[in-house]
PDB file of N, CA, C and O in Angstrom:
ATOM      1  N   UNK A   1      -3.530  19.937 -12.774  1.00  0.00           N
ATOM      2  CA  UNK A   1      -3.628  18.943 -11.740  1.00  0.00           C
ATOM      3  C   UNK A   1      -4.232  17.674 -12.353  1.00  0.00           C
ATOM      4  O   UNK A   1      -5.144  17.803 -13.168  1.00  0.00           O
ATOM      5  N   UNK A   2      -3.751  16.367 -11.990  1.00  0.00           N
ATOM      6  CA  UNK A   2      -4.032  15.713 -12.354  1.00  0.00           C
ATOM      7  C   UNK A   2      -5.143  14.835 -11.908  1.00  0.00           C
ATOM      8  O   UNK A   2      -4.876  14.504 -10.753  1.00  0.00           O
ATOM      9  N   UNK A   3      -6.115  14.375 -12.237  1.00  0.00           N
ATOM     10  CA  UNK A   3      -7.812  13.356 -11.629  1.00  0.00           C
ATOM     11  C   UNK A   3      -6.864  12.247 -11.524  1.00  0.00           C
ATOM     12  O   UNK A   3      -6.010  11.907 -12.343  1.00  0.00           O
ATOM     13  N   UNK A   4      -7.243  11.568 -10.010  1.00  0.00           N
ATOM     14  CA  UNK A   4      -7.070  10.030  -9.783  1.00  0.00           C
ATOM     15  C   UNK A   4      -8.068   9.511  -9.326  1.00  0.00           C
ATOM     16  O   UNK A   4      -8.608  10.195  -8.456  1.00  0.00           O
ATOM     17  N   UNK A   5      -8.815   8.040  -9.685  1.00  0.00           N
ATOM     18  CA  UNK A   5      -9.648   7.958  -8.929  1.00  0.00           C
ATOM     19  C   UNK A   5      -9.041   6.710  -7.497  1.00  0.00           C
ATOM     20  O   UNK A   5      -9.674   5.705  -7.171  1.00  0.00           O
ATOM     21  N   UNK A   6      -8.110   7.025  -7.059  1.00  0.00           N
ATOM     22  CA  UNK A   6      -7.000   6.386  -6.215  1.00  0.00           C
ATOM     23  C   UNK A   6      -6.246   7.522  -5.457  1.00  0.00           C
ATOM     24  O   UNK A   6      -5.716   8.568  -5.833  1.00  0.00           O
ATOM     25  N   UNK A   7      -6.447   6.732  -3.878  1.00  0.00           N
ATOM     26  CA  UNK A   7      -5.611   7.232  -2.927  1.00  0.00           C
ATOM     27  C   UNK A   7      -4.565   6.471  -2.180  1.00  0.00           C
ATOM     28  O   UNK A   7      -4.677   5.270  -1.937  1.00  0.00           O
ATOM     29  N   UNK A   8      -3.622   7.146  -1.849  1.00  0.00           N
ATOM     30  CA  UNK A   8      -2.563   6.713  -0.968  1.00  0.00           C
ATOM     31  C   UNK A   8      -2.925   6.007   0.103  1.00  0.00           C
ATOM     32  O   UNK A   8      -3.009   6.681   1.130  1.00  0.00           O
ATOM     33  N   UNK A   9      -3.102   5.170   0.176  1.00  0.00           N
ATOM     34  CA  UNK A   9      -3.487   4.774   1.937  1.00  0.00           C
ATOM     35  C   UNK A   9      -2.281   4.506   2.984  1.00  0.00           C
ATOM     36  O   UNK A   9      -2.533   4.738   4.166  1.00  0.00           O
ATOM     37  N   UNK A  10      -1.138   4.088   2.682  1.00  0.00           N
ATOM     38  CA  UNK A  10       0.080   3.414   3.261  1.00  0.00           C
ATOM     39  C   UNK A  10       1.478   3.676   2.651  1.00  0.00           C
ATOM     40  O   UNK A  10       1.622   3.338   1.477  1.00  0.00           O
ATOM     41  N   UNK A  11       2.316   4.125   3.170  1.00  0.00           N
ATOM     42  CA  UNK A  11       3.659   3.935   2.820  1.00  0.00           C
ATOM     43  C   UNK A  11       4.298   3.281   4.069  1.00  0.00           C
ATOM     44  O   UNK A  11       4.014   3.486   5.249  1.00  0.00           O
ATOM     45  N   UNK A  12       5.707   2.018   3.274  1.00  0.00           N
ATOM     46  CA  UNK A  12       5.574   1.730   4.844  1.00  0.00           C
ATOM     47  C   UNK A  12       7.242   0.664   3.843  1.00  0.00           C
ATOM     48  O   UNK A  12       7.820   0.891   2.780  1.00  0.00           O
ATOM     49  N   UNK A  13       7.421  -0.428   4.910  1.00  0.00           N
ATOM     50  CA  UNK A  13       8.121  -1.707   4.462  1.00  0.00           C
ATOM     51  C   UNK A  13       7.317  -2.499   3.871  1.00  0.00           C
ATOM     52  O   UNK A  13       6.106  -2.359   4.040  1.00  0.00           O
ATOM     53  N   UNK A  14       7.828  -3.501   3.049  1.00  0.00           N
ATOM     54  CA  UNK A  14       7.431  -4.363   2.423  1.00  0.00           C
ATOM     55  C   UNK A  14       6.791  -5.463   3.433  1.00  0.00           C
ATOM     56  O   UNK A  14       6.204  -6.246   2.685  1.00  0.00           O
ATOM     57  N   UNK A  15       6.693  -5.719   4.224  1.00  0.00           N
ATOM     58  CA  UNK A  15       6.020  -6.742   5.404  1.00  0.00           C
ATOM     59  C   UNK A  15       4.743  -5.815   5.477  1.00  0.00           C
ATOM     60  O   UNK A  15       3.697  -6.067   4.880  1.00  0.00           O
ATOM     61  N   UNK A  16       4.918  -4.897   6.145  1.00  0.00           N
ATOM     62  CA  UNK A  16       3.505  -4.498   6.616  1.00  0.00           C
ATOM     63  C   UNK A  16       2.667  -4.045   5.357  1.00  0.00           C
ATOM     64  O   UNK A  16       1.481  -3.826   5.602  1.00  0.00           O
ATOM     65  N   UNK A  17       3.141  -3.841   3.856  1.00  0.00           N
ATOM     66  CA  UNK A  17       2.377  -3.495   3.058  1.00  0.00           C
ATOM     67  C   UNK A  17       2.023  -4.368   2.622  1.00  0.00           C
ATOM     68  O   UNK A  17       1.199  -4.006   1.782  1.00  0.00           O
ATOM     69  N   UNK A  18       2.130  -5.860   2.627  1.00  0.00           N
ATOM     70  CA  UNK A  18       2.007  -7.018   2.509  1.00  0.00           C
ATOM     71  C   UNK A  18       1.049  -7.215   2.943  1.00  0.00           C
ATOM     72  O   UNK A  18      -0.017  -6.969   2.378  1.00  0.00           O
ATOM     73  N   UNK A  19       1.172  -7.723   4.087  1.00  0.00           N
ATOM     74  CA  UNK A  19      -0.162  -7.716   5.290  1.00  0.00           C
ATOM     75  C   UNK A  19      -1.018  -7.323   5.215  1.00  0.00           C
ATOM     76  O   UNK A  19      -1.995  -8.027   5.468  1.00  0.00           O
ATOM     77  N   UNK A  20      -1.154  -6.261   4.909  1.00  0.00           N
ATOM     78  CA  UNK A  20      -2.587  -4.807   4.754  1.00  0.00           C
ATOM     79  C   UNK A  20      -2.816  -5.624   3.711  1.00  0.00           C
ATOM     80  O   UNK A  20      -3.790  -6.333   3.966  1.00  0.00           O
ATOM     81  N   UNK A  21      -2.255  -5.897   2.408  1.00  0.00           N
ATOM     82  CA  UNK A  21      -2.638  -6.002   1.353  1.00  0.00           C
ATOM     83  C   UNK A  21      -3.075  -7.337   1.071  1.00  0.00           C
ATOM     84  O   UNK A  21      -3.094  -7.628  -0.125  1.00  0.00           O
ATOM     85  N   UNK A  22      -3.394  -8.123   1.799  1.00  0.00           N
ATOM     86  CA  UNK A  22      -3.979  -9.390   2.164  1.00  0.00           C
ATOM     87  C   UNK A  22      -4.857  -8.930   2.857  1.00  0.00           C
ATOM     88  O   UNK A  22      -6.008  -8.965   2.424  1.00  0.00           O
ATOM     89  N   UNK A  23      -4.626  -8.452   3.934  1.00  0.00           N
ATOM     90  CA  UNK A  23      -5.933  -7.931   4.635  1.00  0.00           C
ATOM     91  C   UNK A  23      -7.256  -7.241   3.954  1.00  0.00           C
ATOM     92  O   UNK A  23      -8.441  -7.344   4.269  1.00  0.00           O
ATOM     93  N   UNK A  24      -6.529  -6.395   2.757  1.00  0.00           N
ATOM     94  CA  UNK A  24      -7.685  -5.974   2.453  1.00  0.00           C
ATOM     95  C   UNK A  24      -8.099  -7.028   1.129  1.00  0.00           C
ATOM     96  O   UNK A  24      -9.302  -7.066   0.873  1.00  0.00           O
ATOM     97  N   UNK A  25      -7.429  -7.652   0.505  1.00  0.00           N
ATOM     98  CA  UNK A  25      -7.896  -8.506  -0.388  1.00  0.00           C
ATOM     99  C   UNK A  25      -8.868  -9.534   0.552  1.00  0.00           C
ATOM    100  O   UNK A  25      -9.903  -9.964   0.043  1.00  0.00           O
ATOM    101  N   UNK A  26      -8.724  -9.686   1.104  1.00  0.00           N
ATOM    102  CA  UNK A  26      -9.955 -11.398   1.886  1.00  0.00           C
ATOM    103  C   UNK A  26     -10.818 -10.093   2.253  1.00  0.00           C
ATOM    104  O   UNK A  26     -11.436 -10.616   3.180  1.00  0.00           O
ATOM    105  N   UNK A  27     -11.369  -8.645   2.206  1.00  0.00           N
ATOM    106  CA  UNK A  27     -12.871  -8.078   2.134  1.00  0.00           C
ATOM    107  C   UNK A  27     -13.115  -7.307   0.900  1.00  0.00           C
ATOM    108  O   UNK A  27     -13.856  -6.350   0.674  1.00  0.00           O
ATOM    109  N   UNK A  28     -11.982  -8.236  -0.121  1.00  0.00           N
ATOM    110  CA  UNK A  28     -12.690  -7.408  -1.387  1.00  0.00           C
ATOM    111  C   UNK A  28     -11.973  -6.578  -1.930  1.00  0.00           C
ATOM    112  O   UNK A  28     -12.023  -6.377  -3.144  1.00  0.00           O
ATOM    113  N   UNK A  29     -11.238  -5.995  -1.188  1.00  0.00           N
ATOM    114  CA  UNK A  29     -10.522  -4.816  -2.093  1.00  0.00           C
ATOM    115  C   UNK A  29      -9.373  -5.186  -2.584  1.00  0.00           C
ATOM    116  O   UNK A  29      -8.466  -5.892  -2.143  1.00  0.00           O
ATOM    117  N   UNK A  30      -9.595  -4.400  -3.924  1.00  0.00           N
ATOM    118  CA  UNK A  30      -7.887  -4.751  -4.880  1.00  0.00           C
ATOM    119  C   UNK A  30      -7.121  -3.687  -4.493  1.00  0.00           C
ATOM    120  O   UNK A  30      -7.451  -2.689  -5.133  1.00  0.00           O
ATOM    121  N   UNK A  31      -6.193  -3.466  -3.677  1.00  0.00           N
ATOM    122  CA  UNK A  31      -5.201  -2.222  -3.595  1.00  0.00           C
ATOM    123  C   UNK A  31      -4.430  -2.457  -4.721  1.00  0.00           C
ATOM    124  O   UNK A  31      -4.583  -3.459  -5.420  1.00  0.00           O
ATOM    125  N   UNK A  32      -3.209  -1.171  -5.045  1.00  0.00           N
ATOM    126  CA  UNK A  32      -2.625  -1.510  -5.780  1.00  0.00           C
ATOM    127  C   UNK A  32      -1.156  -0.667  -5.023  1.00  0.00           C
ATOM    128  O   UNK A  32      -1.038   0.461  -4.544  1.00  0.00           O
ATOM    129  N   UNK A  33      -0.336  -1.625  -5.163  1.00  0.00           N
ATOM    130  CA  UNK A  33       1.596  -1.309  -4.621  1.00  0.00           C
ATOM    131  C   UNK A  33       2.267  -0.773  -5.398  1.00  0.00           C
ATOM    132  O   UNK A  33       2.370  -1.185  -6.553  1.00  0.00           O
ATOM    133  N   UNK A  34       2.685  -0.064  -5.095  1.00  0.00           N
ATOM    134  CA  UNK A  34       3.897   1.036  -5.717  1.00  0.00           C
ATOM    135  C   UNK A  34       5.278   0.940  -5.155  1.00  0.00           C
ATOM    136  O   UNK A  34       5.455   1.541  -4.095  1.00  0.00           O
ATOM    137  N   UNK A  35       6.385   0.232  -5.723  1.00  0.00           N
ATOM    138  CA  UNK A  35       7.251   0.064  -5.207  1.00  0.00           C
ATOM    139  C   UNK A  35       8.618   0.297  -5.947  1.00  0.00           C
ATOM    140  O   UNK A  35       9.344  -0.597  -6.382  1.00  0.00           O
ATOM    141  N   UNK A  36       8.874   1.816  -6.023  1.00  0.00           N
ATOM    142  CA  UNK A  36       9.548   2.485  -6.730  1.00  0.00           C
ATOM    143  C   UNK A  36      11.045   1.842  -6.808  1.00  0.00           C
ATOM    144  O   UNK A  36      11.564   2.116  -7.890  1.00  0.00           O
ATOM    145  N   UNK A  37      11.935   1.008  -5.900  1.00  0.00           N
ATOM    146  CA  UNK A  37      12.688   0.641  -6.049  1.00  0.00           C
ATOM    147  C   UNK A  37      12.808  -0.968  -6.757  1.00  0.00           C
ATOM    148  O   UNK A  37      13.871  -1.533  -7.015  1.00  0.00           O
ATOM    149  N   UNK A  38      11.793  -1.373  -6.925  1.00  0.00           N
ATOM    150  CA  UNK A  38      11.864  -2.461  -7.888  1.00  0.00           C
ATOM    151  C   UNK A  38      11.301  -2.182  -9.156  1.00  0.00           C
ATOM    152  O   UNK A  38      11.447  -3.163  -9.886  1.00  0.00           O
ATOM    153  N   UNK A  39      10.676  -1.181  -9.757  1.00  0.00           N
ATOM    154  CA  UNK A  39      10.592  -0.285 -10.872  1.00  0.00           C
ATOM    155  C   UNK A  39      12.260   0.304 -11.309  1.00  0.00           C
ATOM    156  O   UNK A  39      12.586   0.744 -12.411  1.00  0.00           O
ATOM    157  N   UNK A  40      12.899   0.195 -10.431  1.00  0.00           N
ATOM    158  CA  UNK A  40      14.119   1.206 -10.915  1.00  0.00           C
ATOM    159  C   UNK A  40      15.156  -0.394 -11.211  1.00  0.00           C
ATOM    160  O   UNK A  40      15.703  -0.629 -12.288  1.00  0.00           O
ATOM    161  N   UNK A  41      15.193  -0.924 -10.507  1.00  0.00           N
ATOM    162  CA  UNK A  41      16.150  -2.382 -10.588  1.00  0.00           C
ATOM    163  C   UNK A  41      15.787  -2.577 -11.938  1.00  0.00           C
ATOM    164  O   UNK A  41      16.526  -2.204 -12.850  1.00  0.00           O
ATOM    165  N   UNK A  42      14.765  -3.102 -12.122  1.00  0.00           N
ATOM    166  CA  UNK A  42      14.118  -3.564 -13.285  1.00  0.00           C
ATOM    167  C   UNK A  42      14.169  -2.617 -14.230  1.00  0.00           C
ATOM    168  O   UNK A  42      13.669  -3.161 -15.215  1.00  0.00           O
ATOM    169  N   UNK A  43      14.563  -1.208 -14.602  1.00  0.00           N
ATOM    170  CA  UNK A  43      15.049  -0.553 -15.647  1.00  0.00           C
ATOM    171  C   UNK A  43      16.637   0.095 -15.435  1.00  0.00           C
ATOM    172  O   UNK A  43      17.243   0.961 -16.066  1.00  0.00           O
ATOM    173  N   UNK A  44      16.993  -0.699 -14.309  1.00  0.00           N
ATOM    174  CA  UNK A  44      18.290  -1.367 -14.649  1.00  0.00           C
ATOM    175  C   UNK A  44      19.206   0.232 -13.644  1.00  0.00           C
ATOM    176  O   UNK A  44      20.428   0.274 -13.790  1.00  0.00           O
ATOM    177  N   UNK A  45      18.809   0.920 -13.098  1.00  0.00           N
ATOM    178  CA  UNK A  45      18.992   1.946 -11.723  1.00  0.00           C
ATOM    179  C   UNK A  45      19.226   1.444 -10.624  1.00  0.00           C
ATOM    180  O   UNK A  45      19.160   0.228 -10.448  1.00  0.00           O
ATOM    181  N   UNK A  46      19.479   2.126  -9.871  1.00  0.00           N
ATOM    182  CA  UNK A  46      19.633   1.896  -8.397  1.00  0.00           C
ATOM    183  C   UNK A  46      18.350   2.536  -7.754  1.00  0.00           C
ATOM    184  O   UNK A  46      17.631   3.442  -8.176  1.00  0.00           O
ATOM    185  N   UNK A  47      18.294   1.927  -6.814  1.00  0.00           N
ATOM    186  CA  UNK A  47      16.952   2.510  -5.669  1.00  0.00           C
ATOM    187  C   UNK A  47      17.322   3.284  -4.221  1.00  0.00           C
ATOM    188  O   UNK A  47      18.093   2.713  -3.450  1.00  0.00           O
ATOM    189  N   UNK A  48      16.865   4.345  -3.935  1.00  0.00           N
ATOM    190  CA  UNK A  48      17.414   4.785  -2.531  1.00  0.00           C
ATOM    191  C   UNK A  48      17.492   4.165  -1.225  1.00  0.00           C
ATOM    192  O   UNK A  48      18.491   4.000  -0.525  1.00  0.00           O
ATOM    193  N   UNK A  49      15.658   3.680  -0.885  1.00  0.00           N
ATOM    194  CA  UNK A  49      15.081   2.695  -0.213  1.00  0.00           C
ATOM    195  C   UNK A  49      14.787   1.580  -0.676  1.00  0.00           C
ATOM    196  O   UNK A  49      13.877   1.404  -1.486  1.00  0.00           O
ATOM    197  N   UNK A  50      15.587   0.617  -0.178  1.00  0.00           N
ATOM    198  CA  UNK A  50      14.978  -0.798  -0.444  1.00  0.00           C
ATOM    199  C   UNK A  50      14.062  -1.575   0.498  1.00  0.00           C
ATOM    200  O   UNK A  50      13.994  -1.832   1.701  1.00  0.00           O
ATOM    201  N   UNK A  51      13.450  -1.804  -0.525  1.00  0.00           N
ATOM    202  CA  UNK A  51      11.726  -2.236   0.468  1.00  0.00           C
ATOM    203  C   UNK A  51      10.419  -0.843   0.914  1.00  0.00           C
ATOM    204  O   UNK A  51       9.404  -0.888   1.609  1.00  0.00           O
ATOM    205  N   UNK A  52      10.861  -0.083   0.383  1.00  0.00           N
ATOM    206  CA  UNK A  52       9.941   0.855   0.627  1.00  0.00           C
ATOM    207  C   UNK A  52       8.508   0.742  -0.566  1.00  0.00           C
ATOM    208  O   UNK A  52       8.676   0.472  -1.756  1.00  0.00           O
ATOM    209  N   UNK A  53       7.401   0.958  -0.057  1.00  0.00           N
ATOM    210  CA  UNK A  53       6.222   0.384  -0.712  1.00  0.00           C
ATOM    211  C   UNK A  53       5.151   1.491  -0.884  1.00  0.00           C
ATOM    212  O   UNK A  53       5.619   2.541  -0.445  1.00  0.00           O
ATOM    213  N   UNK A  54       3.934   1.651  -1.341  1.00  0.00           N
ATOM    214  CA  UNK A  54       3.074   2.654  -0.979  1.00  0.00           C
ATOM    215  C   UNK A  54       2.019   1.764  -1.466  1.00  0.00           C
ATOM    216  O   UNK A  54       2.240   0.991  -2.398  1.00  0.00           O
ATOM    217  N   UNK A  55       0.700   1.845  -0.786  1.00  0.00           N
ATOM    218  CA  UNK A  55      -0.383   0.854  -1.026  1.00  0.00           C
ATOM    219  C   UNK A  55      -1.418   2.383  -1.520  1.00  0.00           C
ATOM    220  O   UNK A  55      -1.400   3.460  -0.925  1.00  0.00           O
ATOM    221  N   UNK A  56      -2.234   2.044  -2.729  1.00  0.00           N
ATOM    222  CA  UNK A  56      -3.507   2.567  -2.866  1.00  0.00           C
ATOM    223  C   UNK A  56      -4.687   1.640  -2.698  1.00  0.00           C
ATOM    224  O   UNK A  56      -4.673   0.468  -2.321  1.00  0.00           O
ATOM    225  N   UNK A  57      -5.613   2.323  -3.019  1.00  0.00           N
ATOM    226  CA  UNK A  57      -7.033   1.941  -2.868  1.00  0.00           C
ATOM    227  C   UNK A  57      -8.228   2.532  -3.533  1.00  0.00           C
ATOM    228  O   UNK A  57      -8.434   3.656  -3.076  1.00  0.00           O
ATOM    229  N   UNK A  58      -8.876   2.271  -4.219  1.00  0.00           N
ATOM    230  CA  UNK A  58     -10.087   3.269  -4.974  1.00  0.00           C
ATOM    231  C   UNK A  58     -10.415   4.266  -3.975  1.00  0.00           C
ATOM    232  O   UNK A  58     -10.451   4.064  -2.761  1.00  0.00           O
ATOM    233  N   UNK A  59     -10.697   5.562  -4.687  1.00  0.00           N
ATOM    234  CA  UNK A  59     -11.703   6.356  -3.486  1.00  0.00           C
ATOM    235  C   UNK A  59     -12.527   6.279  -2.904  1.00  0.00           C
ATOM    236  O   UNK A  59     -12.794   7.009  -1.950  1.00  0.00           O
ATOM    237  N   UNK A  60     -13.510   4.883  -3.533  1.00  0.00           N
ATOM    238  CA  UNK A  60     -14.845   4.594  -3.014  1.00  0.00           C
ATOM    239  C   UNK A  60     -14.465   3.719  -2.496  1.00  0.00           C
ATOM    240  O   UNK A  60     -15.584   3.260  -2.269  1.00  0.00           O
ATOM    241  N   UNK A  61     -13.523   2.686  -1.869  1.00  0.00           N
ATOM    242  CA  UNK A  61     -13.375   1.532  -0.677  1.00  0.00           C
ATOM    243  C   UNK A  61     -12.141   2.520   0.532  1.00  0.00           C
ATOM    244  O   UNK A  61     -11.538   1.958   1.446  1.00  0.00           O
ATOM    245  N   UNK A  62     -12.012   4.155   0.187  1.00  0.00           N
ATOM    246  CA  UNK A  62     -11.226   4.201   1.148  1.00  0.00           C
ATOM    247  C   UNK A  62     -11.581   4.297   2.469  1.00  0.00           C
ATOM    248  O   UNK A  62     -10.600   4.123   3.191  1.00  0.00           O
ATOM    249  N   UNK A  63     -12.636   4.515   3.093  1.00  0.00           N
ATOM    250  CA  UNK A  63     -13.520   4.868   4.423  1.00  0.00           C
ATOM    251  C   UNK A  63     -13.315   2.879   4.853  1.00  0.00           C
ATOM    252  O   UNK A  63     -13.043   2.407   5.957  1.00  0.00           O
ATOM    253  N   UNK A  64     -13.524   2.241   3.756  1.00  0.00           N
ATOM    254  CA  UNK A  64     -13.161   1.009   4.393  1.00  0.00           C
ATOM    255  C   UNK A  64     -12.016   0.412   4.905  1.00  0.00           C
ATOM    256  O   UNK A  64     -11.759  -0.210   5.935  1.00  0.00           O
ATOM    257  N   UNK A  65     -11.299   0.815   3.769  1.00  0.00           N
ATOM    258  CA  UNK A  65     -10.155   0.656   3.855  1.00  0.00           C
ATOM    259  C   UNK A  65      -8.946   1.271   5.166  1.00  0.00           C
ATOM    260  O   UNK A  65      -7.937   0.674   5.541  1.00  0.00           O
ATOM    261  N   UNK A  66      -9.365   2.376   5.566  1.00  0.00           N
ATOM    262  CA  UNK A  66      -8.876   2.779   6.416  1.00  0.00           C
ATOM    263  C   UNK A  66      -9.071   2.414   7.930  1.00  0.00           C
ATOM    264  O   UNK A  66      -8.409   2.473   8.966  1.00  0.00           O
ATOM    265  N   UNK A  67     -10.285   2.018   7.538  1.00  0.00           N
ATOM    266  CA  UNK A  67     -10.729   1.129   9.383  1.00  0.00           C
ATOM    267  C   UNK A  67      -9.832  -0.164   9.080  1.00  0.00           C
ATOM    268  O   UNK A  67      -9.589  -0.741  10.140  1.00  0.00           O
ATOM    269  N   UNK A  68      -9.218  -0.855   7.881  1.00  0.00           N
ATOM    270  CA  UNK A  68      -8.832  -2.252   8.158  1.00  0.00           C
ATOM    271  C   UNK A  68      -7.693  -1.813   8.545  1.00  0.00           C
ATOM    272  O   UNK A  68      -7.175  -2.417   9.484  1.00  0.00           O
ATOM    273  N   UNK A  69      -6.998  -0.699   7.978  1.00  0.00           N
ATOM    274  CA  UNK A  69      -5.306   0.038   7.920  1.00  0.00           C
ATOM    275  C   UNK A  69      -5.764   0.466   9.480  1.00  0.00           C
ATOM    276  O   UNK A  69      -4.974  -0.317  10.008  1.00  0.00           O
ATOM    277  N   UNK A  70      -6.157   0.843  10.159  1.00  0.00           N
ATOM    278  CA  UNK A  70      -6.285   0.833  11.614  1.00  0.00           C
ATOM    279  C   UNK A  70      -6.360  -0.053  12.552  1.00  0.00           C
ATOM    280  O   UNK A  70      -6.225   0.193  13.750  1.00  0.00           O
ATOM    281  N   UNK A  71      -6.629  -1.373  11.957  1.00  0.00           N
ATOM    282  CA  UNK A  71      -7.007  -2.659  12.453  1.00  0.00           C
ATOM    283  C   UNK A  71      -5.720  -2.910  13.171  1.00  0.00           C
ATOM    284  O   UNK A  71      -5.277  -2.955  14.319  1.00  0.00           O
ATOM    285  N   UNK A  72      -5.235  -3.089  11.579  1.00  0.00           N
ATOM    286  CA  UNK A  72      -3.744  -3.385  11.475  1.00  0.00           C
ATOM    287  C   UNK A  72      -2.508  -2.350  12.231  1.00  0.00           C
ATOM    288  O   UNK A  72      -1.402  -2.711  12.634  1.00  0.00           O
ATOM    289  N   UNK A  73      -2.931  -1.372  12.254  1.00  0.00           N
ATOM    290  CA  UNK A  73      -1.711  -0.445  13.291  1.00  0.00           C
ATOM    291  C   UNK A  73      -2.135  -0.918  15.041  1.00  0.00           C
ATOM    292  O   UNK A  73      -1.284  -0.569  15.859  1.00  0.00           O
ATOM    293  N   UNK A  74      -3.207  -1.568  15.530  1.00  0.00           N
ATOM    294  CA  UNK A  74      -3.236  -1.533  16.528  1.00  0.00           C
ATOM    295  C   UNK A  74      -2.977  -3.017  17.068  1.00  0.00           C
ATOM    296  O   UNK A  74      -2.897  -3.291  18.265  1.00  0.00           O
ATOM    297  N   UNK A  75      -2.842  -4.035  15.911  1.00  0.00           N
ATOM    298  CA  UNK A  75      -2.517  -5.740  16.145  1.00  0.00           C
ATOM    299  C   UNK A  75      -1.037  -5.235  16.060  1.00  0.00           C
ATOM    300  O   UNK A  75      -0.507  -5.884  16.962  1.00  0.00           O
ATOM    301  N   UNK A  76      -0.096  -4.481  15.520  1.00  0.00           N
ATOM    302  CA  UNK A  76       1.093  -3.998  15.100  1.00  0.00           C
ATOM    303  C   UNK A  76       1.277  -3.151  16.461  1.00  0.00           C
ATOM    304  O   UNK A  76       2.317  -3.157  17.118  1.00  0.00           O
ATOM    305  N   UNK A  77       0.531  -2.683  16.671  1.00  0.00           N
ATOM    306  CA  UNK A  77       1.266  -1.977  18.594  1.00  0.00           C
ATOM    307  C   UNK A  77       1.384  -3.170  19.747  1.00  0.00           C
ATOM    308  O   UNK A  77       2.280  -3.160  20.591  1.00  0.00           O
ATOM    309  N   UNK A  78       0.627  -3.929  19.690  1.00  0.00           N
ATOM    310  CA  UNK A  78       0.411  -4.693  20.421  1.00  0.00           C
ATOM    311  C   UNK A  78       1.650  -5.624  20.711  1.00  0.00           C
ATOM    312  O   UNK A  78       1.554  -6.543  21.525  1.00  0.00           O
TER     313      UNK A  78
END
């Protein structure tokens, strides 16, 4: 098994992983995007989902992080 010191917080579209990811940059946190179909373009593949994203976050900003990713699902229901 492999040690990360990074968790998944979000999989989603490219808009809302956007968003979050501004959101959490203006309190500090660096997430980091995973966006397997522009990894595959760029080594010259095709992608299944386009625009599909996954946001991490250190383990130690995730308790924060997850109240902002809640912020954001409930300005997003609205």
């Amino acid at each position: 098994m492999t040690d990360t010191n990074y968790t998944k917080l979000f999989s989603g579209n490219f808009i809302v992983v956007q968003m979050l990811r501004d959101r959490l940059e203006s309190v500090g946190i660096s997430p980091i995007v995973k966006d397997e179909s522009e990894s595959g373009r760029l080594a010259g593949f095709g992608a299944s989902i386009q625009g599909f994203q996954e946001l991490y976050v250190s383990n130690e900003e995730h308790v924060k992080a997850k109240a902002i990713l809640n912020e954001v699902n409930q300005e997003l229901k609205a």
